[in-house]
N, C-alpha and C positions, 0 to 999 in steps of 0.2 A: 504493500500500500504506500504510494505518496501522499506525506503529510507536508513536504513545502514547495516551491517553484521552485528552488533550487535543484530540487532531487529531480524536480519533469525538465529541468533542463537540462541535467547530467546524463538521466535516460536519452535523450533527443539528440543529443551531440553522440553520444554511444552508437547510434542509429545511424550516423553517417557515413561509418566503416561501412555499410551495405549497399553506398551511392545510390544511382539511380538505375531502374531497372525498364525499361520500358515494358510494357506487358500489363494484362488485367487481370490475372489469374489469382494474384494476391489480393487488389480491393477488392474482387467481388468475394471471393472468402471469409472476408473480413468483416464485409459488412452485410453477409450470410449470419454470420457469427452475433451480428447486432440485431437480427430480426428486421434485415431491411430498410434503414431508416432512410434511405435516399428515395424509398417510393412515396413516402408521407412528404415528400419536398416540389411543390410548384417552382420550376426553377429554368432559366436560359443559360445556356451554352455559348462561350464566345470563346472564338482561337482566331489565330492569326498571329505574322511574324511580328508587326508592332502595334500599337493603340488600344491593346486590348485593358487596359487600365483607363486609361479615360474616358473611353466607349463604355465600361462600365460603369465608370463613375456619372459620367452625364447621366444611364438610363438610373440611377440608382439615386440620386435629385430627384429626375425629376418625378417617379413610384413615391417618393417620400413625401414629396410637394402636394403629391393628390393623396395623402393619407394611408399609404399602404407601410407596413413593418419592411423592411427589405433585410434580408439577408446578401449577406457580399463575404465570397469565397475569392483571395486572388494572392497572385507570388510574383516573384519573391516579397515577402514582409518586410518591409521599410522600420519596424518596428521591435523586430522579436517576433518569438511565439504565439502572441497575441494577436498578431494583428494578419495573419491571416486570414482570422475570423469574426467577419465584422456584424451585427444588426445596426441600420441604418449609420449613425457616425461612431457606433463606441463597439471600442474592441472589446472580443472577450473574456470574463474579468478571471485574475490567475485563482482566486476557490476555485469556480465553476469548470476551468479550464483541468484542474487539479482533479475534480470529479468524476470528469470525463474519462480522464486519462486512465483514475480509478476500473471507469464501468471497462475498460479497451483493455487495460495491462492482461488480464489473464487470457483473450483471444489473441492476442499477440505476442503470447508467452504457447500459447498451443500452435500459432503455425511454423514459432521458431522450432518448438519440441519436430514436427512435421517439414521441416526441413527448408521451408519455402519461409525466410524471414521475411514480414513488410518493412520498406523502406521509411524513413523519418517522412518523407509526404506522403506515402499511401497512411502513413500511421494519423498523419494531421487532418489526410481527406475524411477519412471517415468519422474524426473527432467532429468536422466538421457539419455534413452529414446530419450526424447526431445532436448538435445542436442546435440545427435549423428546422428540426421535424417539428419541432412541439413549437416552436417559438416567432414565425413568419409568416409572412401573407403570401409572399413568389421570392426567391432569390437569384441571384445572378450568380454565376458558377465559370472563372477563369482558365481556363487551359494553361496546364504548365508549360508541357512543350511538346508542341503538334497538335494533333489528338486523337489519330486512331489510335496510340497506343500509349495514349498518354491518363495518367490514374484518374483523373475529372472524369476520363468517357465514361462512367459508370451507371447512365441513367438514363430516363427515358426525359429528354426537355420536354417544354411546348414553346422552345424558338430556338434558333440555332444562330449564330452571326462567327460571319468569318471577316476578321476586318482585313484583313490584305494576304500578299504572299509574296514572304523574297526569301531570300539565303542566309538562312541562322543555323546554328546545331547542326550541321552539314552529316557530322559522326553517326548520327542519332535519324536525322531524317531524312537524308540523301541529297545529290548534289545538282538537281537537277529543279526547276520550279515545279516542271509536271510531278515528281518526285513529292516534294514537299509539300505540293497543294494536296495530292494525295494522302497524306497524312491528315493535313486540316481537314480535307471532306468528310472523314473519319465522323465527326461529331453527327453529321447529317443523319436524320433516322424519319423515318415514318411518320407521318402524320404530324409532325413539325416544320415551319416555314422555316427558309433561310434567308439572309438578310445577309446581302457582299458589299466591301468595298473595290475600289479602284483595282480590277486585278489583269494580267497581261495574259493574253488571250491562250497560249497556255497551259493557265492557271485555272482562267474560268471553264476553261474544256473538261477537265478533270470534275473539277466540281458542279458545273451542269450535268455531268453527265451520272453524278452520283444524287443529284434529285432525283433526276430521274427515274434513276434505279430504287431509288426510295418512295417514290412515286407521290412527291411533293410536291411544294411551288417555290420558287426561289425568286428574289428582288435585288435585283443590282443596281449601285450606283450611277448614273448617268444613263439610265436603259427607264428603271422604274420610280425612282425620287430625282433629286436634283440638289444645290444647291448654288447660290451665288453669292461672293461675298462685296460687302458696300463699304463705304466711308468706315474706313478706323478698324474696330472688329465687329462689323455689320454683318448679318448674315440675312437671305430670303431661302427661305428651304419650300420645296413643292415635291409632291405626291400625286398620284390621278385621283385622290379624293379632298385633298388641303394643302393650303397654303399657309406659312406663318412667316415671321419675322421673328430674327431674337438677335445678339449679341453676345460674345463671349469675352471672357478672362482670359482664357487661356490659347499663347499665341501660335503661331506659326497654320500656313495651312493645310495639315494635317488634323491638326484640332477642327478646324471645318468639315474636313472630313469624317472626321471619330465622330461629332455632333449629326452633322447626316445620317449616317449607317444609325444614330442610337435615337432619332425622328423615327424613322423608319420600323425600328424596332416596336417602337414606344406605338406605333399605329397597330401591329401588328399584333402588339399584348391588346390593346384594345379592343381590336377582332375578335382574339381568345376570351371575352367578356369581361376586361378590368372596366373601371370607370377611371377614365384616363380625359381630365382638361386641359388640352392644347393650350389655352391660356395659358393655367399654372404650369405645364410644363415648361412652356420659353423662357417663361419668367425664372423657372429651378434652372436651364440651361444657361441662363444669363450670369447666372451665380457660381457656377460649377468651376472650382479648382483641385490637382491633385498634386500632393507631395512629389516632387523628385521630378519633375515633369515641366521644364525653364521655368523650375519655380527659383525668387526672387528670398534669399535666406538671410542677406546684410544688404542696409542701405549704404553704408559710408564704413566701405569702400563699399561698390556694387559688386555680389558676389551672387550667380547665380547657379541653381546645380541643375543638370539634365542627364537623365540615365540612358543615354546613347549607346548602344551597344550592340550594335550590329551595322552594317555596311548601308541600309536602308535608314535606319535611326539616325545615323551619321549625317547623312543627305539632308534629312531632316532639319536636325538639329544647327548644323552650317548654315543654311539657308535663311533658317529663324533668325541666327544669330545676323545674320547678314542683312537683314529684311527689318530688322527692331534695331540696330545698333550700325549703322551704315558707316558711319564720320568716327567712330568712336575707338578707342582704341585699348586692345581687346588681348588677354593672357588666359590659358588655359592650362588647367592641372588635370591630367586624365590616368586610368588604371582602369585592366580592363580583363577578362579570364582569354587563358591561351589557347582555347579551343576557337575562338573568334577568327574573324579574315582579318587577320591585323592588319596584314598587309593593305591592304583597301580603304579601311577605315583610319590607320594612321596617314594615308597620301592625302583623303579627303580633310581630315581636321591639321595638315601642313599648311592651308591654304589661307586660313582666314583668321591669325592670329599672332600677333608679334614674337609672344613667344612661345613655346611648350612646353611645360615639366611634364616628365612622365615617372609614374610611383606606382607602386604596389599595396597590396593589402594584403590581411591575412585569413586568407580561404587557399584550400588545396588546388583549386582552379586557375586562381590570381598568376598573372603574366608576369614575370620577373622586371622592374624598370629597367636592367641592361639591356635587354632583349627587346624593348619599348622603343629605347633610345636609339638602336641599333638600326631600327626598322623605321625609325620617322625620318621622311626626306626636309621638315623643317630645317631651316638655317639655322634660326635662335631657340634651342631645344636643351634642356636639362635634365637630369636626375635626382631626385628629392629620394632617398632613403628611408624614409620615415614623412610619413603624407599629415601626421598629424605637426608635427614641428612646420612643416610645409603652412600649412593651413595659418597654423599662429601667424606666421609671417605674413598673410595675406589680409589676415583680419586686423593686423596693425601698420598695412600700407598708407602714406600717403600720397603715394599720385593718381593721378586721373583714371589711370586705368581702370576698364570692369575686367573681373575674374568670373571665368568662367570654371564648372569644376563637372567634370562629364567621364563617362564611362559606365561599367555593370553596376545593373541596380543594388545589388549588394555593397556594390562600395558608396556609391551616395549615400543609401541609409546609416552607415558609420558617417559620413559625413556632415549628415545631416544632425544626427545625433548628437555630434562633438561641437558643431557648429551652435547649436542651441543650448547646448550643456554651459557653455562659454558665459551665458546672456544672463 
């Protein structure tokens, strides 16, 4: 039995000797073993190589705005333990998390006896699961990574959303976009609509073709919604049954994008019989921000963090910076896991920044900064040994410069952390 958070975090770090397995063989056991609690859960499905955090996060405003409880499953945790598992903005509290862990230990002490141990995420999913049976109105449910074989696909949705498709986890989901979208179509099941973003033709072949096969309907970006963006961060978003206007926080346009595909969605829960006010909704969208996401951590110096981490995210994330901060003149501290395209994502963040440090963190994953260094064709580029001495330094700059601070979501969330810790 655990009796502190201390002891469910010693067990959870134990658990990552097991790494990551792809395969469903273990959660559906597991949560066989719990009497099913993923069927008591009204819940959507979202995968995709990026936005799948703020695509969630927007539909998950705007369910709360119209008075629904929301449950919010997503990774990596910015936060810890907790915060994988969210009902509407509060994570779940370390007793209840403690309880859980209680009802789980001995099913995950009989599949280790059985030879087949769950991993630290199949072990969180279906903590997860389990606390959203009894306690939500629909929840939103994030794909780790892919989704046919990824521990989330364990359920029947009633909405599926795949927000894009590029080259991530290459090891894991293949090297190829038809490849990889075949992964994502994974989630697509029966009797559930799908909802796409912007995807290269392909990508979309794959996963039209696995509606299909599921003998669904699917809505694509620029095919069945739309959007256009106006003055500042203006948006008009259109569907063939509505029109709305809203405004966002949050920049770059990708964010336009992620808020499209979660219209879209939001139409389509509506279908499924929620009571869903487009009003209220634009108005939750208007308000909608998410940690680690060019979010805005010190004023003086400006110091912003964005968890770019992939070759597409990269693109992204450059261009934001290039598009909000044009004249400005711009430093970036980055660290990033060596399973990435480094090579790709370091030539793209060469491009738009005075200088580069490149650093490390502490994950088994984490890129060595020699190896960083090695690989940036930057001119004015560095090595920080230690990212939190780094950081001190940045938070007691004074020149003009903005600091940028980007890479795996894992390493923002320490960043973010120490950054606050600080204040």
């Amino acid at each position: 039995m655990f009796t502190t958070f201390q002891e469910i975090e010693d067990f959870f770090y134990s658990r990552k000797s097991f790494g990551i397995k792809p395969g469903l063989d273990r959660i559906y056991r597991l949560l066989a073993l719990l009497n099913h609690p993923e069927k008591n859960v009204s819940a959507i499905h979202v995968a995709g190589t990026n936005g799948k955090g703020s695509t969630v996060q927007f539909i998950k405003d705007a369910l709360q705005a119209n008075g629904y409880i929301v449950g919010v499953f997503t990774s990596p945790s910015l936060t810890g333990l907790t915060g994988y598992t969210m009902i509407n903005d509060s994570e779940i509290s370390e007793p209840l998390f403690i309880d859980l862990c209680n009802d789980l230990y001995p099913h995950v002490m009989q599949l280790d006896q059985e030879n087949n141990p769950p991993t630290e995420f199949e072990i969180i999913t279906a903590l997860s699961f389990l606390y959203f049976s009894e306690r939500v109105d629909i929840t939103l449910i994030e794909a780790g990574m892919g989704g046919r074989e990824d521990t989330t696909n364990c359920f029947q949705p009633i909405l599926s959303i795949i927000t894009n498709v590029a080259k991530d986890h290459t090891a894991f989901l293949g090297n190829s976009i038809s490849e990889i979208a075949y992964q994502k179509a994974g989630i697509i099941k029966a009797g559930a609509p799908v909802v796409v973003g912007h995807l290269e033709a392909d990508a979309f072949a794959v996963i039209k073709a696995e509606a299909k096969k599921q003998y669904t309907s699917l809505y694509q970006l620029g095919e069945d919604f739309s959007y256009s963006r106006k003055q500042a961060q203006g948006m008009v978003w259109s569907s063939r049954e509505r029109k709305l206007q809203t405004n966002l926080q949050m920049y770059g346009d990708y964010q336009f994008q992620n808020a499209a595909i979660a219209l879209m969605a939001l139409e389509k829960i509506a279908d499924a019989g929620y009571q869903i006010s487009f009003t209220k909704t634009a108005d939750a969208i208007s308000r909608t921000q998410l940690a680690g996401r060019f979010e805005i951590v010190n004023k003086e110096p400006l110091i912003i963090l964005d968890g770019a981490h992939n070759p597409a995210g990269v693109d992204a994330f450059v261009k934001t910076v290039n598009e909000q901060y044009p004249e400005d003149e711009k430093q970036l501290l980055v660290a990033v896991f060596k399973d990435k395209e480094l090579d790709a994502m370091l030539e793209q963040l060469s491009t738009s920044f005075r200088s580069i440090t490149l650093t490390s963190f502490q994950h088994p994953r984490a890129a060595r900064a020699e190896d960083l260094y090695r690989l940036t064709p930057a001119s004015q580029k560095h090595i920080a040994n230690n990212w939190k001495q780094e950081v001190n330094q940045i938070l007691k700059a004074k020149d003009a410069s903005i600091w940028f601070i980007s890479g795996s979501l894992n390493f923002i969330s320490l960043v973010r952390e120490y950054i606050f810790s600080t204040k």
